[in-house]
C-alpha positions as CSV (number, residue, x, y, z in Angstrom):
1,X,129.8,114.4,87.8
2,X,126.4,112.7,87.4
3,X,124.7,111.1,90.6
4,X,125.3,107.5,89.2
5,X,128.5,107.8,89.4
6,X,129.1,109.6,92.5
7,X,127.3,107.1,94.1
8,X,129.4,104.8,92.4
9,X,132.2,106.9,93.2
10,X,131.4,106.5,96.9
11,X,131.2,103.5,96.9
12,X,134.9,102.7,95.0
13,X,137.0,105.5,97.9
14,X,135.3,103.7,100.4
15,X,136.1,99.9,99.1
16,X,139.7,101.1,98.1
17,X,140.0,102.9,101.5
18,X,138.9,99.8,103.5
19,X,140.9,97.6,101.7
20,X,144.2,99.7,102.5
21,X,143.6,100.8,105.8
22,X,142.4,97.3,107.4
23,X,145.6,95.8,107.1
24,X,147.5,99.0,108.7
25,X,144.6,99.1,111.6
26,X,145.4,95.1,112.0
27,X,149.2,95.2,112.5
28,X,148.3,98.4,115.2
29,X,146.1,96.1,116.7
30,X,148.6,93.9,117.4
31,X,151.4,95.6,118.6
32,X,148.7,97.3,121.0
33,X,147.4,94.1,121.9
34,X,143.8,94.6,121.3
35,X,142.6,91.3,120.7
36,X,139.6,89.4,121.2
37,X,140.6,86.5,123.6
38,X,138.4,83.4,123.7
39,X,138.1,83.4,127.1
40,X,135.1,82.0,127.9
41,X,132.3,79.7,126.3
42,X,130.5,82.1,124.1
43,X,133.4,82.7,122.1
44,X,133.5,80.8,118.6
45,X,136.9,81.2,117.8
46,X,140.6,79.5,119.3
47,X,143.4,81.9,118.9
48,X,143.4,86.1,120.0
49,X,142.2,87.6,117.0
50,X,143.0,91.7,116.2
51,X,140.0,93.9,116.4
52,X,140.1,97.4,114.9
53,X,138.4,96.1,111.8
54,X,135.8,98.8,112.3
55,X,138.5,101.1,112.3
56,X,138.7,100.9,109.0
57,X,135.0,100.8,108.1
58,X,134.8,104.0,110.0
59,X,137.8,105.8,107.9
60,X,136.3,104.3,104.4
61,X,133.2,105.3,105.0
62,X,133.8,109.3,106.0
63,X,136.8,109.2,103.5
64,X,133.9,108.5,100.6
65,X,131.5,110.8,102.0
66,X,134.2,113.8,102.0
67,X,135.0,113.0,98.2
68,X,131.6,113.5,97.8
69,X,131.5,116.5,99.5
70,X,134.6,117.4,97.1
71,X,132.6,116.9,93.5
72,X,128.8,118.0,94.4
73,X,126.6,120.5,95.7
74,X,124.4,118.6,97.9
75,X,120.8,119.5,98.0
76,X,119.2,121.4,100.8
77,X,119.4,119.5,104.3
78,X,121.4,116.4,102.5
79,X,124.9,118.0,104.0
80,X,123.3,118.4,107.6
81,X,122.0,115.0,107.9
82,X,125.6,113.6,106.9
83,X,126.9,116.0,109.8
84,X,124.6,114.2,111.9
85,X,125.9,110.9,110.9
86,X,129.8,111.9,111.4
87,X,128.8,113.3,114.8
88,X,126.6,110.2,116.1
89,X,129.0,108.2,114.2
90,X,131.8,109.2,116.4
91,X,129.9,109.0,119.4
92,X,129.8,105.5,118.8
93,X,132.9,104.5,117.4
94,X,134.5,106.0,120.4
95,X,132.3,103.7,122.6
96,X,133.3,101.0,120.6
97,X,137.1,101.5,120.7
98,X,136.7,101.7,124.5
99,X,134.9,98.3,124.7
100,X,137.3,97.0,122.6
101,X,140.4,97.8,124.4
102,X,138.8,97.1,127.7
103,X,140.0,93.4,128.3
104,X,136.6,92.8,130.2
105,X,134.3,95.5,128.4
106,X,132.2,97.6,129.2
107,X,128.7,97.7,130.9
108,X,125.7,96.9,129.2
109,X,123.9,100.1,131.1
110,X,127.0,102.6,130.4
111,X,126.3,101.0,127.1
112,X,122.7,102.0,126.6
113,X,124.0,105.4,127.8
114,X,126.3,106.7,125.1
115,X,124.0,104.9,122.3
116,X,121.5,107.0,123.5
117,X,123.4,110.4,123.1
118,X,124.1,109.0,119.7
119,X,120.5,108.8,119.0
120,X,119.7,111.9,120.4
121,X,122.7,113.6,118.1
122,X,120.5,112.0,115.0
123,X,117.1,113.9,116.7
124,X,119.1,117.0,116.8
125,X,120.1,116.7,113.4
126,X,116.7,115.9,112.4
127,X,117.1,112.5,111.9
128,X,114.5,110.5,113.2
129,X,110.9,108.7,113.1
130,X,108.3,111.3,111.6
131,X,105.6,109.5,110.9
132,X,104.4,109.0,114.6
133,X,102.0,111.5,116.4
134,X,102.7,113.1,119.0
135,X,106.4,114.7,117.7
136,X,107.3,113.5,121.5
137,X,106.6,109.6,121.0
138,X,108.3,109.4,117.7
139,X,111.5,110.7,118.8
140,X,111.4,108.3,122.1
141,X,110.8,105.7,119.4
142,X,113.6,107.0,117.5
143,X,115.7,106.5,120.4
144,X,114.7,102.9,120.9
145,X,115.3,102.2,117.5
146,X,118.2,103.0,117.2
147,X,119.8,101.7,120.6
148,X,118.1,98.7,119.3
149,X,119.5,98.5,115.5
150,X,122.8,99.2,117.1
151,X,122.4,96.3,119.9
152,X,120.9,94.1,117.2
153,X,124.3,94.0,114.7
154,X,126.6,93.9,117.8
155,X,124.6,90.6,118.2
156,X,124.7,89.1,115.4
157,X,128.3,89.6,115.3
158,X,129.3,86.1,116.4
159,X,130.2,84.2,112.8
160,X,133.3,85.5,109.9
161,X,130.9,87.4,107.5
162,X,127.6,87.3,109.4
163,X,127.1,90.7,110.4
164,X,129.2,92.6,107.7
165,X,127.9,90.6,105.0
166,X,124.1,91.4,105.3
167,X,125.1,95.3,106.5
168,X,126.2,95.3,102.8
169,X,123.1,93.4,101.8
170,X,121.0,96.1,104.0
171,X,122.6,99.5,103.2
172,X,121.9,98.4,99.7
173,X,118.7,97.7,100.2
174,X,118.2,101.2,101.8
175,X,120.5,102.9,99.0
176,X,118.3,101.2,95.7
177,X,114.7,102.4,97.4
178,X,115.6,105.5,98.3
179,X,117.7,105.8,94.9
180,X,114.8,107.7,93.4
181,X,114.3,110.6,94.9
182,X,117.8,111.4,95.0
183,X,117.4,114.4,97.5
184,X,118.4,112.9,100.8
185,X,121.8,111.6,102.4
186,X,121.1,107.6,102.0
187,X,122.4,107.4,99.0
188,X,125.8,108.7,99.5
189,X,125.9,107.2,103.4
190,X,124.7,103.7,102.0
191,X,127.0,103.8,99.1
192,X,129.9,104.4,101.3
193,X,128.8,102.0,104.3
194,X,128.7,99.3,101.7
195,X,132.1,99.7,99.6
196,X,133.9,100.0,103.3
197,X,132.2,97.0,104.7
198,X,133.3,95.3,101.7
199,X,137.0,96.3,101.9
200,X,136.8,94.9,105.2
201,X,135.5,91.0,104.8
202,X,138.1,89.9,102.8
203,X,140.7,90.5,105.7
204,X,137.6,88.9,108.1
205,X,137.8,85.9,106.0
206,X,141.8,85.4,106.1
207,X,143.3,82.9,107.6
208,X,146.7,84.5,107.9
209,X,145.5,88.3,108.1
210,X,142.3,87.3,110.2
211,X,140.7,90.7,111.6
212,X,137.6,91.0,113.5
213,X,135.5,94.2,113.5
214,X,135.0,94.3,116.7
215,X,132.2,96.1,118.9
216,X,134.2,99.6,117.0
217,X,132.5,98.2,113.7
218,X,129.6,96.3,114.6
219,X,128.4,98.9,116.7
220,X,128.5,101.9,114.1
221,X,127.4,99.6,111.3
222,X,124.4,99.1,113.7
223,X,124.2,102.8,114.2
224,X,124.3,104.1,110.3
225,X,122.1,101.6,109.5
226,X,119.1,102.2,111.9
227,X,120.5,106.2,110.8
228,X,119.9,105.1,107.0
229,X,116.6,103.7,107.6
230,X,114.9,106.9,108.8
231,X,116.0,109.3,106.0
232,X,113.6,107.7,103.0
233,X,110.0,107.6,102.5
234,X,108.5,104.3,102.5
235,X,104.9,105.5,101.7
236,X,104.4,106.9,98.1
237,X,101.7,103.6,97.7
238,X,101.1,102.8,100.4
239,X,101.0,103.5,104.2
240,X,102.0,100.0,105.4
241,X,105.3,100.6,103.7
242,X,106.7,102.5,106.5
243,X,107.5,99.0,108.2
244,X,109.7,97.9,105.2
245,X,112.7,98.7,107.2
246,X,112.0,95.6,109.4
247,X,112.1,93.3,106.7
248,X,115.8,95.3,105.7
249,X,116.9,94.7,109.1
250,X,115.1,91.2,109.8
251,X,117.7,88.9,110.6
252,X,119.5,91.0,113.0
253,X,116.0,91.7,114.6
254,X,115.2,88.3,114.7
255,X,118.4,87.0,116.5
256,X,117.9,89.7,119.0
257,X,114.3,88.8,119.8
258,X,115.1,84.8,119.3
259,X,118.1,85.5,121.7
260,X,116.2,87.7,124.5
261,X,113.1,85.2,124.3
262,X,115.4,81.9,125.2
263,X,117.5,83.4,127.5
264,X,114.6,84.6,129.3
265,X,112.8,81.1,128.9
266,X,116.3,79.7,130.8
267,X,115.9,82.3,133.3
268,X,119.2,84.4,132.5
269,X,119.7,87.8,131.9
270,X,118.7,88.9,128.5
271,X,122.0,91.3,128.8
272,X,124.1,88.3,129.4
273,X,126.3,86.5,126.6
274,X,124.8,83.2,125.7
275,X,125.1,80.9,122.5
276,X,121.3,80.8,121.2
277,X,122.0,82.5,118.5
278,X,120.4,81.1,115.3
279,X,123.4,79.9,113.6
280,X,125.2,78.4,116.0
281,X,121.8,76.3,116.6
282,X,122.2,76.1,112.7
283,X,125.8,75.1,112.9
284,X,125.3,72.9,115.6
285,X,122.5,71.0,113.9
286,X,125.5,70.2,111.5
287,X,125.8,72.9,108.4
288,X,129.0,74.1,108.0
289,X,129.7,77.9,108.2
290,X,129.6,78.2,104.9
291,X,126.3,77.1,104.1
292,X,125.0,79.4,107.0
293,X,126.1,82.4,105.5
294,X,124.9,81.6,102.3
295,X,121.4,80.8,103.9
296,X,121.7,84.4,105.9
297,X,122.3,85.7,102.7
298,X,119.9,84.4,100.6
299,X,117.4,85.2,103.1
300,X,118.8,89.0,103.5
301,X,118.1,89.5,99.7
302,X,114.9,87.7,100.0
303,X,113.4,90.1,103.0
304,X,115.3,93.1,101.4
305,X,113.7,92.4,97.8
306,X,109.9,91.8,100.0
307,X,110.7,95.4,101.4
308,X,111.0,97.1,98.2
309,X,107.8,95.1,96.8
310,X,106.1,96.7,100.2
311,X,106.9,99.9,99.0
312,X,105.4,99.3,95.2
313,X,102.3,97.6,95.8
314,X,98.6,98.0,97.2
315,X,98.2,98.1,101.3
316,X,96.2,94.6,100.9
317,X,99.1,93.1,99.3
318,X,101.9,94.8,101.7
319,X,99.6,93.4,104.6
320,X,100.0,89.5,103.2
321,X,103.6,90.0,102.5
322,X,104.1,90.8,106.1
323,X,101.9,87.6,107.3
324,X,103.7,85.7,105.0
325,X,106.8,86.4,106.4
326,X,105.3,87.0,109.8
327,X,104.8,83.0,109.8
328,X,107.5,81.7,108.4
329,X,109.7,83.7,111.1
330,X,107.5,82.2,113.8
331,X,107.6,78.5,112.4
332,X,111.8,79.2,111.9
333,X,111.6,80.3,116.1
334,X,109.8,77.3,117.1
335,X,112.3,74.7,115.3
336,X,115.6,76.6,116.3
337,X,114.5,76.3,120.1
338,X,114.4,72.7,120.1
339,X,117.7,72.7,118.8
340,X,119.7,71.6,121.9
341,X,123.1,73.9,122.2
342,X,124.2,72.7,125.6
């Protein structure tokens, strides 16, 4: 079997394996009565809605990668680093599970805890940051980053779509630049985070068979993806194309730092629940939901199409993308704080 199509092969037995196993991990859900109950103000939604979504993200997603275990020899260090990722992977989805059953959660310091044995699963595994000198600061960098990625999706978790959609959107991204070298385990991982994150948003989007993913998914989506970012080489142009992953991840990095800097500004606890995410200041300056998904979208593509061109041209230009975008980010901040959500 030829690459492109185990990649696309991924990609199909994770989909197809999402979109049977979502329903199943829904009606469990319920009879366990593992819901998320609006039960306070930072809730967007009315009625007890089923997690376990990222149940079936999980199952998609290592269901694709063993069929392509199945069909292909995988180059030298390729079947490590995916051991890496089921290991940390697990770590997390068990933290995840817990939160979500918990009917008040869990800590945000227990929190920080476990994500950081996940991270330090990936450093074993040889996973991590390598183009920072000492060896020492790049792997307490890796840490942060990845306690950080996985922080940053949990966030922007609030909306039907949000967070799963531009996951997709991202592990794309990460899948198509890394696409050429075909030696390393983003393409098979991002293949298979995509298709299962797409079984799952149909179900997200229901009505009837509503299911969220719950801090299960949005938590090891966060993890592969921060996972997925270190495993490519950004630089064959240019050195400034190291930071292309920022502009992969941008929205979820933004909300985290828009969030953190307001609720700072108001005096709360950055580690508290609040509602100054961007879309709801979107939504309550009066687009639908609709139209703010579409917008996070379109600006997804938009940041994850100005990554690959970081990668592809000279360090001048890679520089102005980056102030380009640099200010419009800044000039997006200042207008959403003045948006009054109280």
């Amino acid at each position: 079997m030829t690459s492109d199509k185990l990649y696309f092969g991924c990609f199909l037995i994770a989909l197809a394996i999402s979109l049977a196993t979502t329903p199943l991990f829904r009606l469990l859900a319920i009879s366990l009565k593992i819901l998320d109950r609006p039960l306070s103000d930072v809730k967007t939604h009315k009625q007890p809605t089923p997690y376990l979504g990222g149940m079936a993200v999980t199952v998609g997603m290592a269901a694709a990668l063993f069929f392509a275990r199945a069909y292909t020899a995988f180059p030298t260090g390729t079947l490590r680093s995916l051991r890496g990722l089921l290991f940390g992977g697990t770590i997390i989805v068990l933290l995840g599970l817990v939160d979500d059953i918990k009917i008040k959660g869990l800590g945000y310091r227990f929190k920080f805890l476990v994500q950081t044995a996940a991270a330090l699963c990936l450093l074993s595994f040889d996973i991590r940051i390598h183009f920072v000198r000492p060896a020492w600061v790049g792997d307490l960098l890796t840490i942060v980053w990845v306690v950080g990625i996985i922080n940053a999706v949990n966030i922007i978790d609030i909306m039907d779509g949000l967070a799963s959609g531009i996951a997709i959107i991202a592990s794309l991204g990460f899948f198509f630049i890394s696409l050429p070298s075909e030696q390393i385990y983003v393409n098979f991982a991002a293949a298979a985070l995509a298709g299962a994150l797409l079984g799952f948003i149909p179900f997200n989007f229901s009505q009837r068979y509503k299911i969220f993913l719950g801090d299960t998914g949005s938590l090891f989506t966060g993890f592969m993806l921060a996972a997925l970012s270190m495993g490519t080489s950004y630089t064959h142009v240019n050195n400034a194309g190291v930071f292309a992953p920022l502009l992969i991840l941008g929205i979820p990095i933004y909300d985290t730092m828009l969030v953190f800097f307001l609720r700072l500004q108001k005096g709360m606890s950055p580690f508290l629940g609040s509602r100054d995410h961007y879309a709801l200041r979107l939504e309550k300056h009066g687009l639908y939901r609709e139209e703010i998904l579409v917008l996070s979208y379109a600006f997804c593509l938009l940041l994850t199409f100005a990554a690959y061109e970081v990668t592809l041209v000279v360090f001048e230009h890679a520089m102005l993308i980056y102030a380009v975008v640099g200010v419009l980010a800044l000039a997006l901040g200042t207008w959403l704080a003045e948006i009054r959500i109280d």
